[in-house]
C-alpha positions as CSV (number, residue, x, y, z in Angstrom):
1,X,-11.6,-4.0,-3.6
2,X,-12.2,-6.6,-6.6
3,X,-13.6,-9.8,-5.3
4,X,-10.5,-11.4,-7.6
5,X,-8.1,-10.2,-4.8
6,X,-10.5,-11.9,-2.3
7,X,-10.2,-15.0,-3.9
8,X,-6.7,-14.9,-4.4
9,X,-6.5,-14.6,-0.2
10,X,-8.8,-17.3,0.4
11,X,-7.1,-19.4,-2.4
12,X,-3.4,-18.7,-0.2
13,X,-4.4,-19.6,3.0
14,X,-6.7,-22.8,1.7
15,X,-3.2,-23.5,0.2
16,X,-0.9,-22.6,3.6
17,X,-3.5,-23.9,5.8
18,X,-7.1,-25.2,5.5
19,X,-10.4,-24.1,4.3
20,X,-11.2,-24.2,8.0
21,X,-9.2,-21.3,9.1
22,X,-10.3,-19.6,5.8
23,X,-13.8,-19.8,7.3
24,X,-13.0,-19.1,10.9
25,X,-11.7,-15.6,9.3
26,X,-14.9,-15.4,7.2
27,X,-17.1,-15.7,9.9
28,X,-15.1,-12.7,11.8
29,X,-14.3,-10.4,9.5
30,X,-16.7,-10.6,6.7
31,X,-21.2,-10.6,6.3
32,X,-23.2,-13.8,7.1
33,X,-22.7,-16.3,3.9
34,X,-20.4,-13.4,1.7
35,X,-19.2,-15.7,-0.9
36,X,-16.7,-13.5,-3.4
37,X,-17.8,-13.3,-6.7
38,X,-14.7,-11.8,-8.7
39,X,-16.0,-8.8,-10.7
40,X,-17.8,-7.6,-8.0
41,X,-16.9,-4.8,-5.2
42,X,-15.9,-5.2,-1.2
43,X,-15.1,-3.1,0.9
44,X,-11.4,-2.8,1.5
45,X,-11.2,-2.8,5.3
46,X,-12.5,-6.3,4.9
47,X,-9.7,-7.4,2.9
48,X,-7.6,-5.9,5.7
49,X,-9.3,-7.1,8.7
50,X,-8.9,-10.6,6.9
51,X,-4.9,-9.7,5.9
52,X,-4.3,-8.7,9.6
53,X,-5.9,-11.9,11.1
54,X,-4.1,-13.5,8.9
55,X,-0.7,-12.3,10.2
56,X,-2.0,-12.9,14.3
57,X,-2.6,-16.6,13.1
58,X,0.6,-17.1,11.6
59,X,2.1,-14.7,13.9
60,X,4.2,-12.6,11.3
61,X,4.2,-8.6,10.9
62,X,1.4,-7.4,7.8
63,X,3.9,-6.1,5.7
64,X,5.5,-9.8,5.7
65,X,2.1,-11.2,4.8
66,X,1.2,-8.7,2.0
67,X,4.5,-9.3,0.4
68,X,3.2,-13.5,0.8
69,X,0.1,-12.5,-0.5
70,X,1.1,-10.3,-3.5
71,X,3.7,-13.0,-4.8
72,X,1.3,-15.6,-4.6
73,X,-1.6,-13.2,-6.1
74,X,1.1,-12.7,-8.9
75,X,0.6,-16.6,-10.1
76,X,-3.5,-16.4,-9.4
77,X,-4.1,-13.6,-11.6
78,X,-1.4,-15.0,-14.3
79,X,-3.6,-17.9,-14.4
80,X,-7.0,-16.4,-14.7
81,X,-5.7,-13.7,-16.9
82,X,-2.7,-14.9,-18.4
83,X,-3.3,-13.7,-22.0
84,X,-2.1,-10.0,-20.5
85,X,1.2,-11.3,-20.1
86,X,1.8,-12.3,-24.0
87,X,2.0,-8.4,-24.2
88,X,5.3,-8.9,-22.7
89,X,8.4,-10.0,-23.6
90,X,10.4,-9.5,-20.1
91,X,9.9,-8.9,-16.5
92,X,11.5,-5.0,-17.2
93,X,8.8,-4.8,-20.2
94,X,6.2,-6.5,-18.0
95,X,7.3,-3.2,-14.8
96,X,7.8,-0.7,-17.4
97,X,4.4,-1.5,-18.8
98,X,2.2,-1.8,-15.6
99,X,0.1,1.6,-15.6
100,X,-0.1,1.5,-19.5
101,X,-1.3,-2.0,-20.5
102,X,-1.8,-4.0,-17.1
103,X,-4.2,-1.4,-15.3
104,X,-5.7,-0.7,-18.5
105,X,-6.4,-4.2,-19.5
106,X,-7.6,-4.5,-15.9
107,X,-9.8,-1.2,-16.1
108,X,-11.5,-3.1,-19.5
109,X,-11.8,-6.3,-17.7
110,X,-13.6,-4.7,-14.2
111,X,-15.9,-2.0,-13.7
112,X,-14.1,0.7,-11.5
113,X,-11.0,-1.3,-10.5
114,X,-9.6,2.3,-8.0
115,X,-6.2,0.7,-9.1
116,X,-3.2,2.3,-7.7
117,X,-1.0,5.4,-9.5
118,X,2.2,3.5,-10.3
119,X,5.4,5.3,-12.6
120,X,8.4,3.8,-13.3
121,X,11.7,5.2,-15.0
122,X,13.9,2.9,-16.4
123,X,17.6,3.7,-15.2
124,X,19.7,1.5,-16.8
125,X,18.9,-2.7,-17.7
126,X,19.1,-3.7,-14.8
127,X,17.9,-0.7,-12.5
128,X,13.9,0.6,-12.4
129,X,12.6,3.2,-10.2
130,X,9.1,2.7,-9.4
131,X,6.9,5.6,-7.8
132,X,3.7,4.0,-6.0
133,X,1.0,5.8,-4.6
134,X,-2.7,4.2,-3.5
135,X,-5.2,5.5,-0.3
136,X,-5.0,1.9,0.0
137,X,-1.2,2.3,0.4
138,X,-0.3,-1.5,-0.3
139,X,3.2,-1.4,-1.4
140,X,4.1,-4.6,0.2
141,X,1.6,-6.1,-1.9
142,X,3.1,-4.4,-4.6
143,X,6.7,-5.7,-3.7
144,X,5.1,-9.2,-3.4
145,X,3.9,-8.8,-6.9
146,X,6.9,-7.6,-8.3
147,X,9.0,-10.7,-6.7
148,X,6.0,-13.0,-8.0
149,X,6.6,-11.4,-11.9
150,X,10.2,-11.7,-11.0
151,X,10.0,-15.2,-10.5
152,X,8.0,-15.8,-13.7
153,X,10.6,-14.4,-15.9
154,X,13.1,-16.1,-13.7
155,X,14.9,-13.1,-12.5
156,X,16.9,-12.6,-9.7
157,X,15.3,-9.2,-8.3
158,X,16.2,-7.0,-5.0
159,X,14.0,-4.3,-3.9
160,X,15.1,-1.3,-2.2
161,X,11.9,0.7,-0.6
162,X,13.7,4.1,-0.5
163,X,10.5,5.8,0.6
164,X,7.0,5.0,2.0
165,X,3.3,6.0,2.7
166,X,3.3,4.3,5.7
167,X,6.3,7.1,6.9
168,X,4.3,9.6,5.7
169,X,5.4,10.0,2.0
170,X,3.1,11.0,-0.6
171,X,4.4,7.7,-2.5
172,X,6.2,5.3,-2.0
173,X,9.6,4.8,-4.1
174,X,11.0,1.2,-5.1
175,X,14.5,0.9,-6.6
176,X,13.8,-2.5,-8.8
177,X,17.4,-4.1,-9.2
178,X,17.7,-7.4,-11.3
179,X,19.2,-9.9,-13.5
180,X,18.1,-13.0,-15.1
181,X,19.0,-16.0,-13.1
182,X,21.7,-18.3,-14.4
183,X,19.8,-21.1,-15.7
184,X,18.7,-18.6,-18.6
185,X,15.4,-18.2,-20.1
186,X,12.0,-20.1,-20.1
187,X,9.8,-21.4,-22.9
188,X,6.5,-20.0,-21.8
């Protein structure tokens, strides 16, 4: 896992909580004096050792905190790599668009990113069916990052998980249905 994502966790619970508790998981669940440096590699079980203490503090299931963390991840990586998102002109461009220009523009920007297989088919305007599939099998992330681009493009979104790798799918399928909220568009 990308030191990026790190960061983004220990940016949301600095955030939600205090640095303190940030470093009372550190010291558990990660090497003497880690310190995340973005580009770089970790391994993944200790972004889910950290994820699942995480969820005993606050007392809340994973999947709930994953969805937290992927909408909040959403508006890290916007700001640190915002210039993606001009690529974009709305949140069903921005879904349609994810294994083609984000996790290539990711793959250019880190050096073996093992980013998850995602396909979506556009149904109608306001209906996308995503197929997900990662060994890392974070969909709730996934969903939490969808709901984080949905509020960007202020859209209302509701996501149906019609199957899942943690059932014992080979991937997980997301029916994306949304509209853009009333208030109308944003100058961004």
């Amino acid at each position: 896992m990308k030191g990026i994502i790190f960061r983004g966790l220990e940016e949301l619970v600095v955030k939600t909580h205090d640095i303190t508790v940030w470093e009372k998981l550190m010291e558990k669940h990660a090497p003497a004096e880690r310190v995340y440096v973005s580009a770089k590699n970790y391994p993944d079980d200790e972004l889910f050792a950290l994820a699942q203490e995480v969820a005993v503090v606050v007392d809340k299931p994973l999947s709930d905190i994953l969805r937290t963390f992927g909408e909040f991840l959403f508006a890290y990586l916007t700001q640190k790599h915002g210039e993606i998102l001009v690529q974009f002109e709305d949140f069903s461009s921005l879904i349609m668009g994810i294994d083609t220009v984000i996790h290539a523009e990711v793959a250019k920007l880190y050096h073996e990113p093992n980013l998850p297989q995602i396909h979506c088919e556009k149904i109608d305007e306001r209906n996308i069916l995503m197929f997900y599939r990662s060994n890392r099998k974070l969909c709730f992330c996934a969903e939490g990052l969808i709901n984080g681009a949905a509020s960007y493009y202020q859209m209302n979104i509701s996501i149906d998980h019609q199957k899942c790798m943690h059932e014992g799918e080979q991937e997980c399928t997301l029916l994306l249905t949304f509209e853009e909220k009333e208030h109308g568009k944003i100058n961004r």
